[in-house]
N, C-alpha and C positions, 0 to 999 in steps of 0.2 A: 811223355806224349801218349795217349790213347789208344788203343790200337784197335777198335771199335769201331765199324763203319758205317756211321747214324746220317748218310745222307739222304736216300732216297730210300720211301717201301716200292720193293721190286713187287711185280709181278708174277705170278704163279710160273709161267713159261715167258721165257725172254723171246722176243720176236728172233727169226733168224737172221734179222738183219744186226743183229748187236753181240758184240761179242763182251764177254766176262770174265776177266784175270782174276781168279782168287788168288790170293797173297798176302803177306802180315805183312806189315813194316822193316820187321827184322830180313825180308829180303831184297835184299840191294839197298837198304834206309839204314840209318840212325840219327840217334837225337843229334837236335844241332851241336851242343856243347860236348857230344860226348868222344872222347878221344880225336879230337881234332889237332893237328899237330898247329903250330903257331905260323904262319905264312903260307901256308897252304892251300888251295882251293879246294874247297867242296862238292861234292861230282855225285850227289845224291840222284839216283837212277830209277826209280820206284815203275813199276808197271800202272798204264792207266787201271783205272775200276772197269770200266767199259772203252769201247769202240763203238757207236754211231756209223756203218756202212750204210744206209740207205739210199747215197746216191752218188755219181761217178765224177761229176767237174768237181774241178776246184772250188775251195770253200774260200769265197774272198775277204768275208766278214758275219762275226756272229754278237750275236745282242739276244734283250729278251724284251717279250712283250707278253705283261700281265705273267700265267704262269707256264707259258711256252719258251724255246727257244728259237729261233728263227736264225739261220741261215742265207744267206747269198748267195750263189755258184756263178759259175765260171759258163754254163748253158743259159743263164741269162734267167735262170728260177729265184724264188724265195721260198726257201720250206718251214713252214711251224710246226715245231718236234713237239709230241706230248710227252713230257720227262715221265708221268707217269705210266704211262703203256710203252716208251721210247721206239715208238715209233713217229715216223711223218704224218701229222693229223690234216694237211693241207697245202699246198703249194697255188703259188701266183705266178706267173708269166711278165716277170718286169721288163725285160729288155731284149731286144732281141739280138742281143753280142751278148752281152756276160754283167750280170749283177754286180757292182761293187760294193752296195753297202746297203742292210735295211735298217733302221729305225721305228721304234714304234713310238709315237710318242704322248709322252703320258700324262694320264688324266683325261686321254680320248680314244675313241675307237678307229682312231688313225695311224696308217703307216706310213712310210717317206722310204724310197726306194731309189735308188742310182743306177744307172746304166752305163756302159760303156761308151755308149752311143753320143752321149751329151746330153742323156735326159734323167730330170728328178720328176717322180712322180708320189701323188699323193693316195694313198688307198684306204678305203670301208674295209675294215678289218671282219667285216660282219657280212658284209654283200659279196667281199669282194671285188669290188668296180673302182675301177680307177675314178675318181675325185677331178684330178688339176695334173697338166704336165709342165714343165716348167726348160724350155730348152736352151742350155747352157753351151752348148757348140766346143763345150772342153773336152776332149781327148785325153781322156787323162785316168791313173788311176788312185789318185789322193782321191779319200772317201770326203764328202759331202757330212756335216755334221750340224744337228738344228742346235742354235745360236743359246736357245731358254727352254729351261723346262720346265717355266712352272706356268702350269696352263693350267687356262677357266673357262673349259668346252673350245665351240669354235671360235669364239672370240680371242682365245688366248692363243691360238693355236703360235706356237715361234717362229723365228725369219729362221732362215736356213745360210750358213754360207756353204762356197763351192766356189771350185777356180772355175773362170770361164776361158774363153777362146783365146784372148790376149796373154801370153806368157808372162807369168807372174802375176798378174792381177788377182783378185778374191773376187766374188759378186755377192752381195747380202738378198737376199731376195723376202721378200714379207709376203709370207703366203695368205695372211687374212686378206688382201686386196682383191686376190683375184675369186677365192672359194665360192662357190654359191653355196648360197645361205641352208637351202630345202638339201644340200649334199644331193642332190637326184639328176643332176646331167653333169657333165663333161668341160672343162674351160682349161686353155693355155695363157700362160706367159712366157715372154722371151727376154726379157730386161730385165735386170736387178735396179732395186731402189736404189743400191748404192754398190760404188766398185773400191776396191784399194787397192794402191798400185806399187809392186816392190817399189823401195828406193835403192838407186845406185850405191853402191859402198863408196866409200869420201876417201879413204884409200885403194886405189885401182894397185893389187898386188901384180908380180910378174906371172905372167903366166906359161905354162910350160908347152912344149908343140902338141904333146897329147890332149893339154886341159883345148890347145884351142882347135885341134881337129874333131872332139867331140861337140863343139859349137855352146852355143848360149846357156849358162848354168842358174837360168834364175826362176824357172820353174817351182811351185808350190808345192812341197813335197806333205804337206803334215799343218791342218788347223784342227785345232786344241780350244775350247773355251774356254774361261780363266776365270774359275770362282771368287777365286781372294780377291781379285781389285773387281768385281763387276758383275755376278755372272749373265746380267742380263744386257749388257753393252761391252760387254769387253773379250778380247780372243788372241790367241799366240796363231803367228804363222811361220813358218819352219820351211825354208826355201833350200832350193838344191847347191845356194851355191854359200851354202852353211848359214845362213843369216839366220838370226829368230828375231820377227819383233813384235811389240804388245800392242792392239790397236785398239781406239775407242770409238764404236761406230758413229758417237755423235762429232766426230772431228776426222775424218776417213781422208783426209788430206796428208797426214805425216801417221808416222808412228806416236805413240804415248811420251816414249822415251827412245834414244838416243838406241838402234840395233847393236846387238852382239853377236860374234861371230862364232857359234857353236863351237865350231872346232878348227883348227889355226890354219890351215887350207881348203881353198875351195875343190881340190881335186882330194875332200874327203864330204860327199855331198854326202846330207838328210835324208834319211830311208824312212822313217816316222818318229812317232814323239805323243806323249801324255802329260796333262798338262791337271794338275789337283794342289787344294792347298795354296801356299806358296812357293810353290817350284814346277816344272816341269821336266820330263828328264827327256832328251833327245838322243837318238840312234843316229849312227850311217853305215854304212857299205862295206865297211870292215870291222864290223862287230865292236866298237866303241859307241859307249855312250855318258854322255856329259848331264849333271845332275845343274841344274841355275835354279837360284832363288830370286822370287820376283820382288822387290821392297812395295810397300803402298805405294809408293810415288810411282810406282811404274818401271822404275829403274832397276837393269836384272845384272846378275853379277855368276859366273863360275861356284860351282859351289864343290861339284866333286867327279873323278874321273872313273870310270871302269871300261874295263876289259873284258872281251869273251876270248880271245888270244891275248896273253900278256907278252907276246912278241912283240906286236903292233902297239903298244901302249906308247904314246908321243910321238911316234915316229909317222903322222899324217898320211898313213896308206903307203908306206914303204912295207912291201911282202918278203922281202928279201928271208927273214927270220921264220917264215911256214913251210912247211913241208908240200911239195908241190903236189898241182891237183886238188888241193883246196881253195884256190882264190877266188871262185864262184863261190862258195860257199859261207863267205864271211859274213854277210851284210844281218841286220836285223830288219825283219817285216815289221815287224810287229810292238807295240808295247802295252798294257794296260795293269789299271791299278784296282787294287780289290778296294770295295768300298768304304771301309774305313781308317785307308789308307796308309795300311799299316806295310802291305806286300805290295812289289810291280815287279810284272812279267813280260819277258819281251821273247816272244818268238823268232829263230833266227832262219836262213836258207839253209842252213844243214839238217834240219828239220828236228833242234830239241828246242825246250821251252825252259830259260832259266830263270828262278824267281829268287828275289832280294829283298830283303830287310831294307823296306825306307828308310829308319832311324839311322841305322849301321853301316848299310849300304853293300853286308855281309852276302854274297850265296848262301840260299838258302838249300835249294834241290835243283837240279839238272835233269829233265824228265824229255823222251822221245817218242815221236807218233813215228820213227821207222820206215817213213815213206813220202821225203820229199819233204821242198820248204813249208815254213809256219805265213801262213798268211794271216791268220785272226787267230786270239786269244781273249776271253774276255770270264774274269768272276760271278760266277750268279750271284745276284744284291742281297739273296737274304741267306743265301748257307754256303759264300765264300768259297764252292765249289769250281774251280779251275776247268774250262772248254776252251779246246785251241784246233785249228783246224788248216788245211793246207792244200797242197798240191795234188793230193790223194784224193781229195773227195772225203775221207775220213775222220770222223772227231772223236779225240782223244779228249775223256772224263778223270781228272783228279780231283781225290777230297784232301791234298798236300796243306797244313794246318789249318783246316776248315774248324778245326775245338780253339781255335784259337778268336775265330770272329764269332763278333760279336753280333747275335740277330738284329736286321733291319727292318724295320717296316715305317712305309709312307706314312702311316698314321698316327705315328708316334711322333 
């Protein structure tokens, strides 16, 4: 491996909001294969490249738009970082509780924004001005994700889904309906085109006094779009009370296929979930996550188990096996997968970020921002460079096998 650090040309003087770990590989790293004993886990600890301090909530979710980053907080902002000055080039005012999630999306000069409150909004990435708001009455913190991304100006622009008010439902909502045309004033919608409605499990398991003092488990914890069978009508949704099912929004009546049940208890619910390729791999609450392969027909099936405690491994959220004072700390925020889908990373509440071999499904490296849980993680599309961000307000920058990806661009 390289030891060469060809991510970004820094600036003459780093702002004083960023902070800079010089370091080689050689400290706290080695190659994957080298002296690894055989059953072991990997516990690669490498210092980020940088720290991102510029602002103090929490970071709910992070993406990219064009060649910014952009941020959500937890004070209800969205900031557009200039990676090449790394500082904050602009901030939006989305919500007035707490951002969960921005979007830019692409092929337009539009952004899609989520609120705490129950509102999506649509923004001029160039004026500034909010577009279209879209009020969803959901209380919820499952991010909103647009449905298609392949767009042709405002006509293309994609539906969006989002859980709404009704527990468990999704709502699809088609934003070309309501947008005006000139983008220069202001318009709302409150309805989705279309709703989907969990379905009941066909086996009603026993449930324990605790599963039924914490009340109704069927909440929307995690929607995932589904490139392999569909990417422009089809999407995974990831409920709390472990279901996952594939839906097609031209038949929003049933699922595709026949639900499966993530993981073998409901009192081991969905914390999130990433969905590329043909598989998705889904997290919960105790640091387990389950690998499913989706077939064409729709029909999904187990495909492989991991652990971030191998205490917990089958044993459905029995803590018995941890060291106490950790059982807040198990769950996974976070997942996502570097673009060519080679690595996924899941952010956990003890605040590191481990990344795995999709082929292998190996550890790869175990890296920590040191200050609270991971709430977003996410790859940059063309140089594989690792952003994860949390409780702190803080984001931690890896270039962890970035020689390894391969450059992307839209044009190619």
């Amino acid at each position: 491996m390289s030891s060469e650090l060809l991510v970004f040309f820094l600036p003459e003087t780093l702002p004083s909001h960023v902070e800079m770990y010089f370091m080689s590989y050689a400290d706290g790293f080695r190659d994957l294969d080298a002296d690894q004993p055989q059953g072991e886990t990997a516990r690669h600890s490498p210092l980020p490249l940088f720290v991102l301090r510029g602002q103090t909530a929490r970071v709910f979710h992070l993406s990219f738009a064009r060649s910014q980053l952009l941020s959500a907080t937890g004070d209800g902002r969205v900031h557009g970082w200039d990676l090449g000055e790394w500082r904050v080039d602009w901030t939006i005012k989305a919500s007035p509780v707490a951002a969960l999630s921005a979007h830019h999306l692409a092929g337009s000069s539009t952004l899609l924004t989520q609120g705490r409150e129950g509102q999506l909004k649509l923004w001029d990435l160039e004026s500034h001005k909010c577009l279209l708001s879209v009020v969803t009455n959901a209380i919820t913190f499952t991010q909103a994700v647009p449905l298609s991304g392949e767009m042709d100006g405002t006509a293309g622009l994609p539906s969006v889904l989002s859980p709404v008010a009704e527990v468990g439902s999704v709502g699809l909502y088609d934003l070309r309906s309501r947008l005006p045309a000139a983008q220069e004033w202001h318009c709302s919608m409150d309805a989705p085109a279309i709703t989907f409605t969990r379905p009941q499990q066909q086996q009603q398991q026993q449930h324990s006094e605790d599963e039924q003092h914490r009340g109704g488990k069927g909440s929307c914890m995690a929607l995932m779009p589904s490139p392999k069978t569909g990417a422009d009508h089809t999407f995974l949704a990831a409920y709390e009370d472990s279901q996952v099912c594939l839906w097609d929004v031209r038949q929003p009546k049933e699922p595709v296929h026949s639900p499966l049940l993530a993981f073998p208890s409901s009192l081991s619910p969905v914390t999130s979930g990433v969905s590329f390729l043909n598989q998705c791999w889904v997290a919960n609450q105790y640091g387990q996550t389950r690998v499913i392969k989706i077939k064409a027909t729709g029909e999904m099936a187990h495909a492989a188990e991991l652990s971030r405690f191998p205490a917990l491994t089958g044993t459905s959220g029995d803590r018995s096996g941890l060291p106490s004072g950790v059982s807040e700390k198990l769950g996974i925020g976070c997942i996502c997968v570097r673009r060519d889908g080679a690595i996924v990373a899941a952010g956990g509440w003890d605040g590191h970020v481990q990344l795995h071999e999709v082929r292998t499904r190996q550890l790869l490296a175990d890296v920590s921002l040191e200050s609270g849980a991971v709430s977003s993680c996410v790859f940059h599309p063309v140089n594989g460079t690792l952003f994860a961000g949390g409780a702190s307000g803080r984001i931690g920058v890896w270039d962890l096998y970035a020689d390894t990806f391969a450059m992307h661009r839209d044009d190619e």
